[in-house]
N, C-alpha and C positions, 0 to 999 in steps of 0.2 A: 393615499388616494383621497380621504376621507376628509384630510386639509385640505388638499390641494382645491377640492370642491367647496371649501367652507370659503376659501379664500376668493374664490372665484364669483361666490354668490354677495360675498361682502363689496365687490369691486362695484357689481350691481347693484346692489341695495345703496349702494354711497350711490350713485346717480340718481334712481329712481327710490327716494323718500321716502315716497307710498307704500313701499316694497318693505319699508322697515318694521312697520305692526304684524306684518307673517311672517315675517325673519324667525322670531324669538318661538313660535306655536309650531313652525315649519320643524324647528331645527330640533323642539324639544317631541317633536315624532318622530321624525329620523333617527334621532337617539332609542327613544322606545323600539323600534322596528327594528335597527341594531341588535339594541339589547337582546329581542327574542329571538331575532335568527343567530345569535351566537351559542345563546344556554339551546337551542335547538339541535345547533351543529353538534355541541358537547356534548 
């Protein structure tokens, strides 16, 4: 699920440029929020 959205958001960010400077902060939260809803779960 987690590509499928990674890819989706790349499809966009390839059009809209702008998009590209929050890509990389977006995605390294998302990761974070991951991260502790898992060691959460376990």
């Amino acid at each position: 699920m987690f590509h499928f959205l990674q890819d989706k958001l790349q499809k966009i960010l390839e059009k809209k440029s702008s998009w590209s400077k929050a890509y990389v902060p977006f995605c390294w939260a998302f990761r974070f929020i991951s991260m502790i809803t898992h060691l959460r779960a376990t």
